[in-house]
ZADO-1210 file (C-alpha; in nm, 4 decimals, padded with zeros to 6 digits):
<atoms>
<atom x="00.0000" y="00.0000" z="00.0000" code="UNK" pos="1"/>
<atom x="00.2592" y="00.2059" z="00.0663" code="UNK" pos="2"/>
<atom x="00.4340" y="00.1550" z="-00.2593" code="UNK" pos="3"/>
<atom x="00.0836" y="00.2769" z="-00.4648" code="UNK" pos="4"/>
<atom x="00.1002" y="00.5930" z="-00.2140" code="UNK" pos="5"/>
<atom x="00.4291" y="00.6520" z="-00.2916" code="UNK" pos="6"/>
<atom x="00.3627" y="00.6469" z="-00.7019" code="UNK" pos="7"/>
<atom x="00.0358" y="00.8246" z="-00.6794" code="UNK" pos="8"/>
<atom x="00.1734" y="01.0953" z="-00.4306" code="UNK" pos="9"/>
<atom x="00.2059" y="01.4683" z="-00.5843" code="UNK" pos="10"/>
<atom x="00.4692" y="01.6266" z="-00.5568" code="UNK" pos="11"/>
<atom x="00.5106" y="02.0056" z="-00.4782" code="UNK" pos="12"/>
<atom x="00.7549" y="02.2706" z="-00.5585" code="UNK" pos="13"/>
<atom x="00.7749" y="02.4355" z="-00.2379" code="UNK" pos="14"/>
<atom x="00.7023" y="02.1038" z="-00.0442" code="UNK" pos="15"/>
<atom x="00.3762" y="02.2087" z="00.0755" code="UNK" pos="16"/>
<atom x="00.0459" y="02.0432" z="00.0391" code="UNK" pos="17"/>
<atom x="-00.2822" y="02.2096" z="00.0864" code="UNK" pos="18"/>
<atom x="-00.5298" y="01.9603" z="00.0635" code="UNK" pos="19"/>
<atom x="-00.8281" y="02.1747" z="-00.0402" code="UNK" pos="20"/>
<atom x="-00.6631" y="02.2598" z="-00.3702" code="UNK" pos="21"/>
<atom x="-00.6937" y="01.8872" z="-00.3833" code="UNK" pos="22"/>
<atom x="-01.0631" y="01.8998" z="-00.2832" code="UNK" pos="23"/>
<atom x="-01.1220" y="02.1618" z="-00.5712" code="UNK" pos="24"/>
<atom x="-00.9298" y="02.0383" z="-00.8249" code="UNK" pos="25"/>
<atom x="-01.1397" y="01.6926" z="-00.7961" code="UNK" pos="26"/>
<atom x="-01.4914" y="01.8905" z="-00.8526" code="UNK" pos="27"/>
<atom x="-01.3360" y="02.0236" z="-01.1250" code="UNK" pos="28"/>
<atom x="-01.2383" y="01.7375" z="-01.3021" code="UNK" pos="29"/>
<atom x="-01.5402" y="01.5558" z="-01.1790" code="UNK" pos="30"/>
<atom x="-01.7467" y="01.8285" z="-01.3255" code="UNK" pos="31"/>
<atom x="-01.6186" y="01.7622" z="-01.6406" code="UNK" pos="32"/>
<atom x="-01.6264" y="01.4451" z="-01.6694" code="UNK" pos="33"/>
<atom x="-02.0012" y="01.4153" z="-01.6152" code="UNK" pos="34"/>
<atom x="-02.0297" y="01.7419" z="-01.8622" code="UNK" pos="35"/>
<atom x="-01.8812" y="01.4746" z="-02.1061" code="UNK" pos="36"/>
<atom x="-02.1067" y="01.2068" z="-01.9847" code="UNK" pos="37"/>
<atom x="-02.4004" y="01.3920" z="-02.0754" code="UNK" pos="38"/>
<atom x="-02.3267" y="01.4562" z="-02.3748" code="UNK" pos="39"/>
<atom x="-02.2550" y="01.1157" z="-02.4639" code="UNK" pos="40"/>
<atom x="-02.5713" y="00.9702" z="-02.3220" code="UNK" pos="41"/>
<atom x="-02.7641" y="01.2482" z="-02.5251" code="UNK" pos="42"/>
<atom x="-02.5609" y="01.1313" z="-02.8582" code="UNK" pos="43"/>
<atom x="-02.5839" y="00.8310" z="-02.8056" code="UNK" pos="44"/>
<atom x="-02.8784" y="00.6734" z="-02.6119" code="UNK" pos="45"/>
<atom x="-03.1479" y="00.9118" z="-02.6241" code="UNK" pos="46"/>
<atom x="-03.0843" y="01.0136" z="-03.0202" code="UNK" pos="47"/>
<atom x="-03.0436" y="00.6260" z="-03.1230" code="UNK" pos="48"/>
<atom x="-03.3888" y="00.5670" z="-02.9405" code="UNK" pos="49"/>
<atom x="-03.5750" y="00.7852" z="-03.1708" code="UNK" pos="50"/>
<atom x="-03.6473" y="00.9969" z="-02.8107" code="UNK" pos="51"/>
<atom x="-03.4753" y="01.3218" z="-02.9442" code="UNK" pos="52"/>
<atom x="-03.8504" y="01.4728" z="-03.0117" code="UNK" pos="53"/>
<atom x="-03.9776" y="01.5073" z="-02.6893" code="UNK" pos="54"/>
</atoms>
C-alpha cells in the first residue's frame, strides 16, 4: 500500500500540500467528466432511441 502511495503521491515545488486545492481540483475534473457524460448519453442513447422529439 505504501508503494501505490508513494507512485500516486504529488509532488510540490515548495514542499507544501494544501489539501483543499486537492478537494477543488477533484470537482473540477469531476465536473467535467459528467459534462462529457451527458453529452454522450444524449448522442448516443437518447438520439439512437428515436427519443430526441420530446
Amino acid at each position: 500500500m505504501n508503494r501505490i502511495y508513494n507512485v500516486l503521491r504529488r509532488t510540490t515545488s515548495s514542499g507544501e500540500y494544501i489539501s483543499e486545492f486537492d478537494s477543488l481540483r477533484f470537482i473540477a475534473i469531476a465536473s467535467v467528466l459528467f459534462f462529457h457524460m451527458n453529452g454522450y448519453t444524449e448522442r448516443n442513447l437518447i438520439f439512437k432511441q428515436g427519443l430526441h422529439c420530446l
